[in-house]
C-alpha angles and dihedrals in degrees: 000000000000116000131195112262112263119234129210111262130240124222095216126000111274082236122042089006088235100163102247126234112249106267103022128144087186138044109238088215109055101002088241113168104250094191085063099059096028117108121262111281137218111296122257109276119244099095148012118310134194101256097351137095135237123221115280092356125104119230138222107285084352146082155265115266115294101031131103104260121197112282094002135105123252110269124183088200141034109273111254135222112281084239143013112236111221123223111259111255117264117259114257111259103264109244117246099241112241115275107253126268115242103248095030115263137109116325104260102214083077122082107278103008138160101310091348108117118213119252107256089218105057111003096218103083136072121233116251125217087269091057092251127135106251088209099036102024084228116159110241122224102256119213100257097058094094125009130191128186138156137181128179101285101012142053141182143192130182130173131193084235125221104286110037122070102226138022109254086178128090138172143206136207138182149146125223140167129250117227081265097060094254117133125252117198120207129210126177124171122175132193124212117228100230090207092061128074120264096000095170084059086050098052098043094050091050091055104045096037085052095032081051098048095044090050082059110044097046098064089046091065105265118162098248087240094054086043095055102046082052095052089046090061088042086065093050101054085052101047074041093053088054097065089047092059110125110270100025121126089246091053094059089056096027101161084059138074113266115223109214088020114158109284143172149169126241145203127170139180127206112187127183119173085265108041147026120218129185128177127178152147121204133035098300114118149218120204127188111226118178128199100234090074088198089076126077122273116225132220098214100191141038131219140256095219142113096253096051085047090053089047094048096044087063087238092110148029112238086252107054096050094045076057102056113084094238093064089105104058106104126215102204124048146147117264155081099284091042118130113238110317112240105174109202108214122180130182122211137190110206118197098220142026125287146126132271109226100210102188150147121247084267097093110021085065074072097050110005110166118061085256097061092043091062100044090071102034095107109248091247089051094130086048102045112024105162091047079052096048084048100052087045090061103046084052088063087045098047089048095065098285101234104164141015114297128203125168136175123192111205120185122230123242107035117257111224112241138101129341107229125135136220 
């Protein structure tokens, strides 16, 4: 066992000449440091010392360990070092540097680095391939959660609401020209059938493939009724074309129907300074909403849907079957396992000026007849269509936001500028 080195002692502190106690660095007198002042002791063993001894060596005219030598004091062990050297502490294992990123910036394993977003909760860590923060595990916004777009004419608005974890709905919008030079303005909104697989991919293939169709067929001369029953079936060959991607359950049994295919709703408005068209399948609705709030609002479409078919058949009130908790299931829709597609189209030719409310059932389960609706369309809504898809929305919102909402506002009549799309 190690022991702490012995010093000589000293009969009085050098200082206050206090007799020390055997053994002491210090005088407990004074405090007076007693190593300073002692006489000089053996030297350190490990080799050979003036008058001294080494351990287990005898010494010129002295002896082995343990022995009075001549001129020494009695020890019953060598004499050790005055002080035991540590090993110097081992270097820290050099870091291998980070291998280098393809295209030169940061590494982006690390947070922020090159093309990694930082998450909005917490700031620290970087965002993975599932929109997740890879330090917090907080879900990040997507794209999709809330959406805002205007065009001159026509505005929309759609938001992921406040239940559900992604948005299945979408929208398009786009001007065009007719063959005369007068302007034609375009709104598709979609609605994703959340039974149904992929039902984001549904709904945004359905928008852009009618809202594209329609932007075509306008400016060739079709009759805006004709137009919108093609780019209906536009939108089902490409909600169809989705279930026949390689790898999909429908393209292993392709010749069959397909059930959870991809599937949506739609609902679409075509204005012209002369005549309103809508066209849809589904449950997503149009409403006519004009500006003079002492005349009627109008519902222009009716669903597919069991409750209307209950209502139509004359075996419930409205009431009764918005009440039922099958109302919802629709009876149209876009998609593989669709039954025959029939598209209902309708053309209108309003008096006086409005605005056409083009929306999912997101919104209208927070104002569901023509005369709620109207009650919260803002009064400037033909002047000012994206502030009115906006307040729409936060109505649904407001209202407990159960499901998806998307909304376009589309003035009535058309005003005349440039053709362009969104």
């Amino acid at each position: 066992m190690s022991q702490m080195p012995q010093l000589p002692q000293l009969s009085a502190c050098p200082t206050c000449e206090e007799p020390p106690q055997s053994g002491d660095h210090y005088c407990d007198n004074c405090g007076a440091d007693l190593t300073a002042a002692a006489p000089p002791g053996p030297a350190p063993s490990g080799g050979m010392s003036t008058g001294g001894t080494s351990a287990g060596v005898p010494s010129a005219g002295g002896t082995s360990a343990g022995v009075p030598s001549a001129g020494g004091t009695p020890s019953g062990r060598a004499p050790e070092p005055a002080d035991y050297p540590l090993a110097a502490p081992a270097p820290a294992p050099a870091q291998a540097p980070a291998p280098p990123v393809a295209g030169g910036g940061a590494d982006p394993r690390l947070n922020g680095g090159a093309g990694r977003p930082r998450c909005v909760a917490c700031q620290e860590g970087t965002i993975d391939q599932d929109g997740y923060c890879e330090h917090c595990g907080h879900a990040q916004a997507r794209e999709r959660d809330h959406m805002e777009r205007e065009l001159e004419g026509v505005a929309a608005a759609s938001d992921r609401g406040l239940r559900h974890h992604r948005n299945e709905d979408a929208f398009s919008l786009s001007a065009a020209a007719l063959p005369d030079g007068t302007p034609a303005v375009v709104a598709v909104v979609c609605d994703g059938v959340s039974s149904a697989t992929r039902p984001d991919d549904a709904s945004a293939a359905a928008a852009h493939a009618a809202e594209a169709s329609l932007r075509t067929a306008l400016p060739r001369g079709a009759h805006p009724q004709q137009a919108m029953n093609e780019a209906i079936m536009a939108a089902a060959e490409a909600v169809n074309s989705l279930a026949l991607e390689p790898g999909s359950a429908a393209h292993e049994e392709q010749q069959q129907r397909h059930q959870n295919a991809p599937a949506c709703t739609i609902v679409s408005a075509v204005v012209t300074p002369g005549i309103l068209t809508v066209g849809w399948i589904g449950d997503s609705r149009a409403y006519w909403v004009p500006d003079d709030r002492t005349t009627p609002a109008a519902r222009l479409t009716e669903d597919d849907s069991w409750a209307a078919q209950m209502v139509a058949a004359g075996l419930m009130s409205e009431a009764e079957a918005y009440a039922d908790e099958r109302a919802h299931a629709i009876t149209g829709w876009l998609g593989a396992d669709a039954y025959e597609l029939e598209p209902h189209t309708a053309s209108f030719k309003p008096d006086r000026p409005g605005v056409v409310v083009v929306c999912t059932d997101g919104l209208w389960n927070y104002a569901e007849s023509a005369e709620e609706m109207a009650m919260v369309v803002p009064p400037d809504a033909r002047s000012r269509p994206l502030h009115s898809a906006q307040v729409l929305v936060g109505h649904a919102l407001d209202g407990g936001g159960h499901d998806n909402v998307t909304v376009a506002v589309v003035p009535f009549p058309a005003p005349r500028g440039r053709a362009g799309s969104a």
